[in-house]
C-alpha positions in Angstrom: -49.4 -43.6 -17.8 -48.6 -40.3 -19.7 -47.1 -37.3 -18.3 -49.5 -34.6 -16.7 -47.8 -31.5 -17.1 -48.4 -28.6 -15.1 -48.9 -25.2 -14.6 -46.8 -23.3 -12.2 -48.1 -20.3 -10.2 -46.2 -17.3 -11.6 -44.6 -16.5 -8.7 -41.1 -16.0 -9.6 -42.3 -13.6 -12.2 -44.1 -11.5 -9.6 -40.8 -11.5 -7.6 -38.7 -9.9 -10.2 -41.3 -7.7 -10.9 -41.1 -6.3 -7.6 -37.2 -6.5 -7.7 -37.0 -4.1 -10.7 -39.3 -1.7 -9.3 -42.6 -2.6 -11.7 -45.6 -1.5 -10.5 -47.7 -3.6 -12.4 -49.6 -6.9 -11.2 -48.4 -10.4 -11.7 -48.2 -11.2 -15.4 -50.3 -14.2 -16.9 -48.8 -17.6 -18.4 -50.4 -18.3 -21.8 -52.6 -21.0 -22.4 -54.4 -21.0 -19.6 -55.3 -19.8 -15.8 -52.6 -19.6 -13.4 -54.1 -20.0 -10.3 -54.2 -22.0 -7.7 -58.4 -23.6 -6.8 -59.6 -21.1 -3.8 -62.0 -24.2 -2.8 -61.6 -27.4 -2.6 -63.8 -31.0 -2.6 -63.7 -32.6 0.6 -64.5 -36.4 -0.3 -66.8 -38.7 2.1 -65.8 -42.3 3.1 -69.4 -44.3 2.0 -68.3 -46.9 4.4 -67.1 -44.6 7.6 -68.6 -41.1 6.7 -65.0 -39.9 7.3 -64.4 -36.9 5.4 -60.7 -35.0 4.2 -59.6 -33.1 1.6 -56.2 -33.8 0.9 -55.5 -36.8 -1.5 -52.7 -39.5 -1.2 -50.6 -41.7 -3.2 -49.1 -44.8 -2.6 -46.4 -43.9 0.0 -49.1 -42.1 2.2 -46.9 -39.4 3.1 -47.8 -36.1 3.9 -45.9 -34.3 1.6 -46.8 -36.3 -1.2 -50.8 -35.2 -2.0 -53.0 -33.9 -4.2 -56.6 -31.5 -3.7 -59.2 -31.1 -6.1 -60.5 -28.0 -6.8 -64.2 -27.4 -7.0 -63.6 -26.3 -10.2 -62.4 -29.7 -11.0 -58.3 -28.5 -11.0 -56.3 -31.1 -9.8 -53.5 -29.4 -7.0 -50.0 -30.7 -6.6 -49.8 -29.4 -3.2 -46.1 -30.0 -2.5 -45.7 -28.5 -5.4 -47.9 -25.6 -5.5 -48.2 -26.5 -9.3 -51.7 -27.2 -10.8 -52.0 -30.4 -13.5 -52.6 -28.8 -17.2 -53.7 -32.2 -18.7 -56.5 -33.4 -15.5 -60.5 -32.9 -15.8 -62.4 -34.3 -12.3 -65.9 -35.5 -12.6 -67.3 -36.4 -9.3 -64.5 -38.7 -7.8 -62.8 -39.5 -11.1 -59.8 -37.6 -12.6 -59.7 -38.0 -16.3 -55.8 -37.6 -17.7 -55.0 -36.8 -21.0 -55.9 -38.9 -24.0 -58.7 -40.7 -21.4 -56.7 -42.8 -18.8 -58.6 -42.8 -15.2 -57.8 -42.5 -11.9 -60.6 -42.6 -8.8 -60.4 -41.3 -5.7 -60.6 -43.9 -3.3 -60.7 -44.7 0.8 -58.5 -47.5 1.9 -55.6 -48.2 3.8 -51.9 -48.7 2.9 -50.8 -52.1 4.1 -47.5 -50.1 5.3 -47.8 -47.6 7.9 -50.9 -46.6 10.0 -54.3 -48.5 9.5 -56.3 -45.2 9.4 -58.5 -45.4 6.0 -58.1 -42.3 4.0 -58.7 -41.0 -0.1 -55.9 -42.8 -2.3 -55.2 -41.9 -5.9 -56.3 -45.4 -7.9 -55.9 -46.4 -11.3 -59.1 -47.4 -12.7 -58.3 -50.1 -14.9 -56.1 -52.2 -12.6 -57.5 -51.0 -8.8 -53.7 -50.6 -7.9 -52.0 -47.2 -6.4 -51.2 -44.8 -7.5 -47.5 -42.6 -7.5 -46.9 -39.2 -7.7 -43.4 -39.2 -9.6 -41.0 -36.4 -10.4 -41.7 -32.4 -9.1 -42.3 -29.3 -10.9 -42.9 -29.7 -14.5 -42.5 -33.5 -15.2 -45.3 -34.6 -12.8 -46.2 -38.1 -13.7 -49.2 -40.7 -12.6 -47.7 -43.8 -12.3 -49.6 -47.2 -11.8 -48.1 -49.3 -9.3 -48.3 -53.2 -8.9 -49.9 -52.4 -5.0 -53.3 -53.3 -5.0 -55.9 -50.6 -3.0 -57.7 -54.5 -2.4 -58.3 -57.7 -3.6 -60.4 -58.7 -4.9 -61.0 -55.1 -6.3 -64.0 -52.8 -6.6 -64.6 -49.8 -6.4 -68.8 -49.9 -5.3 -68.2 -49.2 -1.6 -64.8 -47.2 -1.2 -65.1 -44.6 -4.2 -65.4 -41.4 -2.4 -68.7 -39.2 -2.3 -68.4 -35.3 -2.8 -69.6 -33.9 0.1 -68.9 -30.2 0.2 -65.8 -27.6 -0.1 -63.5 -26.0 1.8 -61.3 -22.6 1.0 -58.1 -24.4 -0.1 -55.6 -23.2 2.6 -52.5 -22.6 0.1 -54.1 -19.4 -1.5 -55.5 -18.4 1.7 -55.3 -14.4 2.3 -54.7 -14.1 -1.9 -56.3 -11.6 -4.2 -59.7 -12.5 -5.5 -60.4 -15.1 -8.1 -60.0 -12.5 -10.9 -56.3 -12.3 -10.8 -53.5 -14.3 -10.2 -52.9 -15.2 -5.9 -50.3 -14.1 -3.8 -48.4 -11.8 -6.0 -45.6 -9.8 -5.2 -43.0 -10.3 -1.7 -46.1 -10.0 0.4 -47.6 -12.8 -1.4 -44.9 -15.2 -0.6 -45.1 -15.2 3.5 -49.2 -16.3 3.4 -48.1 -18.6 0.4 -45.3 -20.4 2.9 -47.5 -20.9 5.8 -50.4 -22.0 3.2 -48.2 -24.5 2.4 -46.9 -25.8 5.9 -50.9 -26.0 6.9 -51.7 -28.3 3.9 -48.4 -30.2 5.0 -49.7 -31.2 8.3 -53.5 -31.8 7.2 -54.4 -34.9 9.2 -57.5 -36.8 8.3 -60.5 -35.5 9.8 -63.1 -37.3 11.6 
C-alpha cells in the first residue's frame, strides 16, 4: 500500500519565531491546512454499542493510533502529524489513488480480549500497520486476519457523535494554526499524554 504522507503541525516554525523575537503568528505550510481536527468521530461497536475514539493498528498499542477528524482528517496521534493523501467517508478511509481501509471492532488474538476500532484493509479483511514516523507514514497490510471467515456487515463501526480532539485542546480557534508559539507547546505535551492513555470507553 502507497505511502500516505503527511502534514506536520508547524510548530518548530512557531518556536523560532518566538526565538528571534517575531511578533507575528505561526506561518502557514503551502498546499494545504495545517491543523490538527478540533473534533473528532467517536465510532460505535454495532455488536456491543461500545464506543471510542482512538483508532488501532495491528500491535494494539497505545501509542500506535489514529483519530478521525469530523472533518474527515485522518490524525497520527503519536505523531501529531495529519495524513495529506486520506479522505474518510463514514467508517472508510480512502488512500491515495483509491486503496481502502475500514474502521473496524475486533479483538487482537495477542493481548487483552477487549474488542475495540482496528484499522482493516478492505480488500483482504487483514490488519492493518502503522509503519515509519513523521513524514514516511505508511499503511501496511498485514497477513493477520481481523476474522475468518471475513466480513465486515456486523463489526464496521457506526459514527455516532464527536468529541473536541484532546491534542489541540486549549489552541487558538479554527481560523489559525493551534498551539503556536512556547505557550503552545505545554497544552500540546499534555494533549498528547491524554490521547496516550485513552482507554476504551464503555
Amino acid at each position: 500500500m502507497r505511502i500516505a504522507r503527511v502534514r506536520r503541525l508547524p510548530l518548530l516554525i512557531c518556536v523560532l519565531t518566538v526565538i528571534v523575537g517575531s511578533s507575528g503568528g505561526c506561518q502557514s505550510q503551502s498546499g494545504g491546512a495545517t491543523e490538527l481536527p478540533r473534533e473528532v468521530i467517536v465510532w460505535e461497536d454495532p455488536e456491543t454499542g461500545d464506543r471510542g475514539s482512538p483508532i488501532r493498528d495491528v500491535n494494539n498499542d497505545e501509542d500506535r493510533i489514529v483519530v478521525v477528524g469530523t472533518n474527515g482528517d485522518v490524525q497520527f496521534v503519536a505523531d501529531g502529524t495529519v495524513c495529506n493523501d486520506c479522505d474518510t467517508e463514514e467508517a472508510t478511509i480512502t488512500i491515495g489513488s483509491g486503496d481502502l481501509i475500514d474502521i473496524r471492532f475486533g479483538v487482537r488474538q495477542e493481548g487483552d480480549q477487549t474488542r475495540r476500532p482496528f484499522l482493516v484493509d478492505r480488500n483482504s479483511g487483514n490488519f492493518i500497520e502503522l509503519v515509519g514516523s513523521s513524514n514516511a507514514i505508511t499503511f501496511q497490510v498485514t497477513s493477520i486476519p481481523l476474522e475468518d471467515p471475513n466480513d465486515s456487515s456486523d463489526d464496521l463501526a457506526i459514527r455516532a457523535g464527536s468529541e473536541d480532539n484532546p491534542t489541540v485542546e486549549g489552541g487558538s480557534g479554527s481560523g489559525s494554526a493551534p498551539l503556536c508559539g512556547i505557550l503552545g507547546f505545554v497544552p500540546l505535551a499534555l494533549g498528547l499524554l491524554v490521547m496516550l492513555n485513552w482507554r476504551k470507553r464503555r
